[in-house]
N, C-alpha and C positions, 0 to 999 in steps of 0.2 A: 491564546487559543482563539480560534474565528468564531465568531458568533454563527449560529445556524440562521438559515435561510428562512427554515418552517420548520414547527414542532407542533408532533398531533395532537391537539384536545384530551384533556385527560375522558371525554366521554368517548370520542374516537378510540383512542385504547382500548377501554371497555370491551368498546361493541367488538374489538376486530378478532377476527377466526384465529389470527396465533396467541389472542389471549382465551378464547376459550380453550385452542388446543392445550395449550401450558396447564390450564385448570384438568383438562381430562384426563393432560400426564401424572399431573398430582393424585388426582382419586383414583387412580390406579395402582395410585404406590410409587411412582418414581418421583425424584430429586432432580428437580430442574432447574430449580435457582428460582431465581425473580427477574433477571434480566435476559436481555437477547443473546450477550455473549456465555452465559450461562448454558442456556438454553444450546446455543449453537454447539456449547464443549459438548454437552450433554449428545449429542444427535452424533459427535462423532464418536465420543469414547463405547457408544452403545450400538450401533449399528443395525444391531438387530432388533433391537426393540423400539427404533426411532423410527425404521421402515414399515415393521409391523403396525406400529402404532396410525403409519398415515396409513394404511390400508383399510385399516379399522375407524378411524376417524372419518375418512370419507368413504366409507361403505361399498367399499369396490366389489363388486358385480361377480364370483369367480369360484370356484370347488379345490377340493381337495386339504389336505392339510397344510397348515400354513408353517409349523414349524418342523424341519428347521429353516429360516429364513433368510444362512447365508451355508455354502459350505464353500470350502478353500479360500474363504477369504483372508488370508496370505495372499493371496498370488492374483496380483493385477500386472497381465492381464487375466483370466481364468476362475474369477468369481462367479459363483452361480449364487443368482437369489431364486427363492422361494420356489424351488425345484419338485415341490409335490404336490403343486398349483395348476389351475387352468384355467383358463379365460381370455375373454372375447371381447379385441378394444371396442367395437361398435358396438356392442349388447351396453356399456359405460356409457358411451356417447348417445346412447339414443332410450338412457333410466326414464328419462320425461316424456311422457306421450299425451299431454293435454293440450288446450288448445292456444297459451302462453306462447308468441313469435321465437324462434326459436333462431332463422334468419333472414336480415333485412338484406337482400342485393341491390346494390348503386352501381351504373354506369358513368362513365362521364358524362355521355350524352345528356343525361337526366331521365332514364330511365328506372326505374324503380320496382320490385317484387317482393312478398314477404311471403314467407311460410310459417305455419306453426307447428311443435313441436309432431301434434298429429299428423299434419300432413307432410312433413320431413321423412318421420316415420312409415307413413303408405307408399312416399318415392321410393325408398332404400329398397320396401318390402316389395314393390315392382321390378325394378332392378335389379335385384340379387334373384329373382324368380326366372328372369331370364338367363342371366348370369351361368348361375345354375343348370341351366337346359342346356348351354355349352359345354358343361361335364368342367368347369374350372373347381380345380382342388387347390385348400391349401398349399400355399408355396408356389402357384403361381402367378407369373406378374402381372400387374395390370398397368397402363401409364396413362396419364392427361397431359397431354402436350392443351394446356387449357388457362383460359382467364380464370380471374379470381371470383366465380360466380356460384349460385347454388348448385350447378349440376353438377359442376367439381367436385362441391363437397359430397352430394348426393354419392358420387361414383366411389368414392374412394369409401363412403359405408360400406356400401353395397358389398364392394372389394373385399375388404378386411370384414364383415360378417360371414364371407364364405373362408377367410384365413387367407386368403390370395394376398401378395406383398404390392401396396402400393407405392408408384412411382412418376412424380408430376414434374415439368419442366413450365413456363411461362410462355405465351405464344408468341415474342417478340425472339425467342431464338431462330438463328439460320438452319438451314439442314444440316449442314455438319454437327453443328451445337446440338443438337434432337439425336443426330447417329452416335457421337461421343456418348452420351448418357443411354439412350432408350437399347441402340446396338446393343452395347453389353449386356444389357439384362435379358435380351429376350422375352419381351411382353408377350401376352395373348390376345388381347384385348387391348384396341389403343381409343381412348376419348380423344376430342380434339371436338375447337370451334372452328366454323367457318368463316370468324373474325375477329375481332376486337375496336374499340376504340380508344384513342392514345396520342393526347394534345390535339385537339379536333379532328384530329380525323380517324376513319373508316379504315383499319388496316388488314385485306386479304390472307385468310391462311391456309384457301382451297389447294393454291398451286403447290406450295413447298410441302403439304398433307398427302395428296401424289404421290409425289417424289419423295417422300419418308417410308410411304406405305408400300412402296415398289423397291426399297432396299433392304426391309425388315423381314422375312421371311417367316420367322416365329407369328405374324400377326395374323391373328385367324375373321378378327371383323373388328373397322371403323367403327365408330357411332360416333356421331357429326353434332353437334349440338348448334342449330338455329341463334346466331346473335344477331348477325347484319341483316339478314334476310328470315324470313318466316321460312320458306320453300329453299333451301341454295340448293343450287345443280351440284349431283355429287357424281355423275355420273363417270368422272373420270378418276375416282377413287375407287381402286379394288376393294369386295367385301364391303361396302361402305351402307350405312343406313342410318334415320335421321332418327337422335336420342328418343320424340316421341313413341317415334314405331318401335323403339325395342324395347319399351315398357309393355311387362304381363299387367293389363286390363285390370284383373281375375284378383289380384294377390293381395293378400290383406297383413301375412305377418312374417314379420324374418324368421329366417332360420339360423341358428347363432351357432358357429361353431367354435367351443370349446378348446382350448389347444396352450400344448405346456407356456411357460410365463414369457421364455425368454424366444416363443416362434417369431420369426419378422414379420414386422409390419410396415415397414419401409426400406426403402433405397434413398437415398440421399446421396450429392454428388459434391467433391471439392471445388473450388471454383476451376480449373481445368486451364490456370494462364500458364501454367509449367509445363505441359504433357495432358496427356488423355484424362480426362477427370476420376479422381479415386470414386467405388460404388461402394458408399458405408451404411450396412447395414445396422436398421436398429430393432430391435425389439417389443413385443404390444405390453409386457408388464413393465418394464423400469418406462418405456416412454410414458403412458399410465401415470404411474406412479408420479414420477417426476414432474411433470403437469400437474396434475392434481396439487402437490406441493406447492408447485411457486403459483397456482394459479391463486388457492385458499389462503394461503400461510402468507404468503409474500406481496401478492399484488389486494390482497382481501376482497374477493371473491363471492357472493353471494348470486340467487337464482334471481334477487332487484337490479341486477347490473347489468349493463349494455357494453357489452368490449367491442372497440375498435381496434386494428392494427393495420397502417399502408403498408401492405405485401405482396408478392406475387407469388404464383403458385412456383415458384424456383429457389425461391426462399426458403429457410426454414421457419421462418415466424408463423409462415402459414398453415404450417403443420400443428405448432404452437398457440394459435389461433383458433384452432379448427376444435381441438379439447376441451374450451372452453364450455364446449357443449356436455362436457360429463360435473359441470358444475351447473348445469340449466340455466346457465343466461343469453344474453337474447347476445348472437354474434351480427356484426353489419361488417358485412363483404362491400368494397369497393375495386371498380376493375378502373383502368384509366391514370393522368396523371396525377400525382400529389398536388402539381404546383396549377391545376386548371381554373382557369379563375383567378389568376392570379397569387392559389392558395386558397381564395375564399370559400373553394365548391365543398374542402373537408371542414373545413370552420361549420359553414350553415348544417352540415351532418351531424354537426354536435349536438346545437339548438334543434334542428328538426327534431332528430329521434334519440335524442335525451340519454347521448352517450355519455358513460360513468368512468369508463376506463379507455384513454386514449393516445393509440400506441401508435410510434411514427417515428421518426429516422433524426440522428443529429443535425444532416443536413438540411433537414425540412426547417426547422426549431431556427439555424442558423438566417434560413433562405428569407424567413418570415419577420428576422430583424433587420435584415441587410435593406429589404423593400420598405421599410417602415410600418410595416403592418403592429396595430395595439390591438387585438384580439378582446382586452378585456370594457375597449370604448367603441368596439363596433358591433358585438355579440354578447351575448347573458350569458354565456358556458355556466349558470347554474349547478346543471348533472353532472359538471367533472370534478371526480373526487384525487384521480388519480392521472398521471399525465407518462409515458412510460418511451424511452427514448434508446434505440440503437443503430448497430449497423456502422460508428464509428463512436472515439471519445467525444462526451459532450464537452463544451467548451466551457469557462470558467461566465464568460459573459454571457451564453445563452442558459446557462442556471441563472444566473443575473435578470436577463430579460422573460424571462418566464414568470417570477415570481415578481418582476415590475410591471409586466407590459399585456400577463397571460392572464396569471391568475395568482391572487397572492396565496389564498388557501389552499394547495391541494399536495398532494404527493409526488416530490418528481422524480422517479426511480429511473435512472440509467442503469442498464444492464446491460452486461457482457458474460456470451458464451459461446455459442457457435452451432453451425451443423454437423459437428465433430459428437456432440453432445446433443443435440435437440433442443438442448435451455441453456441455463445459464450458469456458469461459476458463480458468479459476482451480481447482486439484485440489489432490488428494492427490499426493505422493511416496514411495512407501516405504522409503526408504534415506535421507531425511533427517529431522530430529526435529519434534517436534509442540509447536508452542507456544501460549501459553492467548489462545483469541479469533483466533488467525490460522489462515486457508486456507493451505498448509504451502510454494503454487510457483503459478508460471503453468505453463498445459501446454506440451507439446514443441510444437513446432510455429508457436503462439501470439504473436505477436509485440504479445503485451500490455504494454501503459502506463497510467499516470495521466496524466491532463491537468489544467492549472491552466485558468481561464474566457479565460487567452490564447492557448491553444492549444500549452501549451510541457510536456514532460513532468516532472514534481514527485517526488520520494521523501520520503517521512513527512511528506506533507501531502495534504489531502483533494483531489478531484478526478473527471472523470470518465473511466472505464473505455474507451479507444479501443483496438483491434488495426490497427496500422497496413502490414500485410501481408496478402494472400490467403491464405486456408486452406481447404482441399480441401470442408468440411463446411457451407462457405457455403450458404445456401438456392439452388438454382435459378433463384427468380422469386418471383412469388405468382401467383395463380392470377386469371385474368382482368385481368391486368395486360399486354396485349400491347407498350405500348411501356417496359414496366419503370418509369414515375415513379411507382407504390406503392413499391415497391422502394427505388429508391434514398431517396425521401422516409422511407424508415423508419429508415434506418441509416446515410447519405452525409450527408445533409442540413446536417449542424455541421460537419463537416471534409469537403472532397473529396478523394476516393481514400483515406479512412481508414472503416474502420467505427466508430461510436459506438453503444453497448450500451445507453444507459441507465441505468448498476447507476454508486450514487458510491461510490466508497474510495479505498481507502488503499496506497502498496507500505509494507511494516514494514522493519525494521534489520535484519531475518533474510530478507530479500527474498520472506517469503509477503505476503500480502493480508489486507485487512480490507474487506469490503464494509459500508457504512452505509446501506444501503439501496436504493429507485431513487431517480434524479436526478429523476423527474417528480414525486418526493415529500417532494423536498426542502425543508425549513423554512427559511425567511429572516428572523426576524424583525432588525430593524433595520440588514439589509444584512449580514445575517450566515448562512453555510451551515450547516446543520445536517441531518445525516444520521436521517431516524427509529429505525433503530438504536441508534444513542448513546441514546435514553431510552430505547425499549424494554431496554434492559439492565440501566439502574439499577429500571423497576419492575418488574420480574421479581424483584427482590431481597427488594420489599416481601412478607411472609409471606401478607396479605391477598388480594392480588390476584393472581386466575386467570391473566388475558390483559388486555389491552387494546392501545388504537389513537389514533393522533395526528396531526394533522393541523395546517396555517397555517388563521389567518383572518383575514381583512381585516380592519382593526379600525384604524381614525382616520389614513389615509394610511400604515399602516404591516403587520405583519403581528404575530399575536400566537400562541401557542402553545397548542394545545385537547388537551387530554390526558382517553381515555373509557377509565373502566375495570369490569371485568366481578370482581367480588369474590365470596368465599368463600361458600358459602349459608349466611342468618344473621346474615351482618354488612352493614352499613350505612356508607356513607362519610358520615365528621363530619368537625369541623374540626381534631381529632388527628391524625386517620389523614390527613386533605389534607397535612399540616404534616409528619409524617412523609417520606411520598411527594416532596414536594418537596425537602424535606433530603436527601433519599438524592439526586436530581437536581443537587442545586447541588452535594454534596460532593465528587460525583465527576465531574461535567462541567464546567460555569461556569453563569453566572447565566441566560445568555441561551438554555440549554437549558431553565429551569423554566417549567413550563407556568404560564399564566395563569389557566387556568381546570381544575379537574378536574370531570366531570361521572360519578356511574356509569350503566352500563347493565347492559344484561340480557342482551345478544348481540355478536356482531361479527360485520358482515358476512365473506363470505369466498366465493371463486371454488369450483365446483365442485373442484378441484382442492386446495383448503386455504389458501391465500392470503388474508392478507386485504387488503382493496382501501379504501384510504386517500383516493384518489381519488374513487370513488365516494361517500363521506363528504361528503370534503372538496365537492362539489357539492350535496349534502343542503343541508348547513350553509349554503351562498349562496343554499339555492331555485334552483338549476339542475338543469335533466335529467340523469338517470342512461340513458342512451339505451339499455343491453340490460341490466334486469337477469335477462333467463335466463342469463345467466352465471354469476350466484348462485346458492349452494346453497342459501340463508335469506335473498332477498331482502325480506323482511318485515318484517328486520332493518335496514332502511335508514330505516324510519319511527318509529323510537327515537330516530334525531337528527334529526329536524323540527322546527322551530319551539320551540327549548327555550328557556326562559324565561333560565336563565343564561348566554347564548350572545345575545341582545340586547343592544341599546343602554340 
């Protein structure tokens, strides 16, 4: 058995919120074992009283009777929780009104702003006072086509204290990208800045703001948020007025409206590289709730902590991010790149403002060993207790290099779940140990399995990721889906009455996870499953190469393995360096993982969001359409694998 990496202090334990929760379940009368997986049976076989219990634990904000806390749950999809409920996600997020910072905004530039909880507070209560003088009710939409800054967050209070459904894209989307999501929804109300910044420079989002606001009809008035400019000329935007001026002066307190568990509170969109991007509705109680969980229970959570996470507002982490305010600690927004500085511009954000929990991308983690960056011989990172990693599988070496190169104490929880869900399947634990290449637990609640292609659950053998129970944090709907068969077509469709995720892995001997990828990305060659994962790991090893991406190809009634990789500036892929690459592939996987062909490139495609999209490739390569690449953040990058000559018959 591998030895762990890191194991918490037995006074760590202690102190952390899922051992006082465990104590609260006890003096209450419930049987919850003494350990995690205990604990965790416990949270599925009870359902109702594991939910109730986090509502009660963290003191959620809301009326009406709480029991019963599930009815029809039989039927996923078609679970209603806590149906005799009501309550208001922003009245949660905004329990703290003292004068404790509640958010730090960073630019790349180096720009810098804090609000405290008080004054976070007064904005919302501005805002929604205007809000409100436009007659916006419940259920209707509001969007930010917007950086990751305070008025972001400011707006989508504001939003969801009136009940209005908020709905944020990132300003690096094109116009298409902005009509794909914002079109469908019909906003009333659209935020947007007048710019960003993003790898030194100044990037304009007057013109394409225009041209958004002149093909949305539903939009009743701009508000323009000042980043570039103090004053920008908006005069070519319809309706348009600058975020200051459309604060009421006068207004000192929200007005919070109450409204059943399961009203929406979001839109959220699929990534959109297949077709028009799905609108998945979620709801303000199970997202709530489900936050609140993994924020308290999982990530351990306290009103002493400083969360960071690099996101943008197109993300869900952001959303994710953003809740952290109904646990009262201090959030630090960064707008701009990851990698600015070299990487060093989020490093010194640690040390400056004495971040506790620090959340950021596999490929960031990878980008940070590849450069030679030792984070723990050029920085004190003291404050981090916890280090929180997605967006892709972490690699076996970057849990390696974290706990050599980062920090040896702290918590490194990779997680995996999606915007399908708002969080997570598969998390961090902080009271149990940390081993190399594994997600450490399934969450509470989560009544996650592996599935073998018969439909039967497997342990340490690969398979696809099903939750075969209802959980509070379920999407809604999607949007324009009146009789629900988007819906269920997205998630029902392989198993009935089970949700199927997409994501293949693994359960480990230590009962965390290994995710190898998506299953829609799966490699078969010769009737055999292969996770893209598994190689992306061995060529990460290779010193030469930056990144790269893999994909099946059809090839003489069979499927063969196409391995694209983006190398070092300088160096050239020979038939050393192919031979190499492959050796490291068959030594530590099998043969039927070694790609057949290696080709380099220049780019990899990848989703606004950072992902890169295999699929989208993988179409290249057969000469089939790539149906939306405004999804892309470099779709440009998809005409590098056209018609490549080694990639022929």
């Amino acid at each position: 058995m591998n030895k762990p990496l890191w194991r918490p202090s037995q006074q760590r334990i202690d102190a952390a919120q899922i051992t006082r929760f465990r104590h609260y379940l006890q003096a209450g009368g419930h049987e919850v074992g003494s350990t995690y997986e205990h604990l965790h049976r416990w949270s599925i076989d009870q359902p109702e009283a594991f939910w109730r219990a986090i509502w009660d634990f963290a003191e959620v904000i809301g009326e009406g009777d709480l029991k019963p806390e599930l009815v029809d749950g039989d039927k996923f999809p078609g679970a209603r929780w806590f149906p005799r409920t009501r309550l208001n996600f922003a009245e949660n997020l905004l329990r703290c009104r003292d004068e404790r910072p509640a958010l730090v905004s960073l630019l790349e530039n180096g720009e810098r702003s804090e609000l405290s909880y008080q004054q976070l507070y007064r904005r919302v209560a501005q805002l929604a006072a205007t809000m409100r003088r436009l007659d916006l009710k419940p259920g209707d939409r509001v969007a930010g086509f917007m950086p990751n800054i305070e008025e972001t967050v400011i707006a989508m209070l504001a939003a969801s204290s009136i009940g209005a459904v908020w709905s944020s894209c990132s300003p690096d989307f094109g116009i298409n990208g902005v009509m794909d999501r914002f079109g469908q929804i019909e906003p009333r109300v659209l935020f947007a800045a007048d710019g960003y910044y993003y790898n030194g420079k100044a990037c304009d989002s007057l013109e394409r703001l225009a041209a958004i606001r002149a093909q949305i009809d539903s939009i009743e008035k701009v508000v323009v948020v000042p980043v570039l400019s103090q004053s920008p000329d908006i005069s070519a935007i319809d309706d348009a007025v600058l975020f200051p001026d459309f604060l009421d002066p006068d207004a000192e307190e929200v007005e919070f409206e109450r409204l059943p568990f399961d009203h929406p509170l979001y839109i959220m969109y699929s990534s959109g590289t297949t077709g028009v991007p799905k609108c998945i509705v979620h709801g303000a109680g199970g997202t709530l709730l489900q936050h609140l969980k993994e924020h308290r229970l999982h990530v351990d959570m306290t009103p002493e902590d400083v969360l960071f996470y690099f996101t943008t507002c197109g993300w869900m982490m952001w959303n994710w991010l953003v809740t952290g305010l109904a646990s009262e600690v201090t959030l630090v927004l960064y707008d701009g790149s990851p990698f600015a500085d070299d990487g060093k511009l989020l490093l010194d954000a640690i040390d400056r403002e004495k971040i506790s929990v620090f959340g950021t991308s596999a490929k960031f983690i990878a980008a940070l060993e590849k450069s030679g960056h030792k984070p723990a011989q050029s920085h004190d990172l003291a404050s981090v207790k916890t280090i929180l990693s997605t967006g892709s599988p972490l690699s076996h070496e970057s849990f390696e290099y974290v706990y050599r190169d980062f920090k040896t104490d702290v918590c490194l929880a990779s997680i995996s779940g999606g915007t399908d869900i708002l969080s997570c399947f598969v998390c961090g634990a902080p009271t149990l140990p940390v081993y190399v290449g594994e997600i450490q637990a399934a969450g509470l609640g989560m009544a996650v399995e592996i599935w073998n292609d018969e439909g039967q659950p497997v342990y340490q053998e690969k398979g696809e990721l099903v939750c075969t129970r209802p959980f509070p944090c379920a999407p809604i709907g999607f949007w324009n889906d009146p009789d629900g068969s988007k819906y269920r077509g997205a998630y029902f469709e392989s198993y009935p009455n089970i949700w199927a995720h997409g994501d293949y892995g693994e359960i480990t001997e230590h009962g965390g996870f290994i995710i190898h990828g998506r299953s829609d990305a799966v490699l078969n060659p010769g009737g055999v499953r292969i996770g893209t994962a598994e190689i992306y790991r061995q060529v990460e090893r290779v010193e030469e190469v930056v990144e790269s991406i893999v994909i099946g190809q059809q090839w003489q009634d069979d499927v063969r393995v196409i391995l694209f990789v983006v190398l070092r500036e300088g160096i050239t892929l020979d038939d050393e360096l192919r031979a190499r690459i492959r050796q490291s592939i068959r030594e530590n996987t099998t043969p039927r993982h070694v790609p057949a062909v290696i080709v380099q490139v220049s780019d990899i495609p990848r989703t606004i969001s950072g992902k890169i999209v295999e699929l989208a490739v993988r179409n290249v390569v057969h000469n089939r359409p790539v149906k939306n690449t405004d999804a892309l953040a470099n779709p440009e990058a998809l005409e590098l694998y056209r018609d490549l000559p080694e990639l022929q018959a």
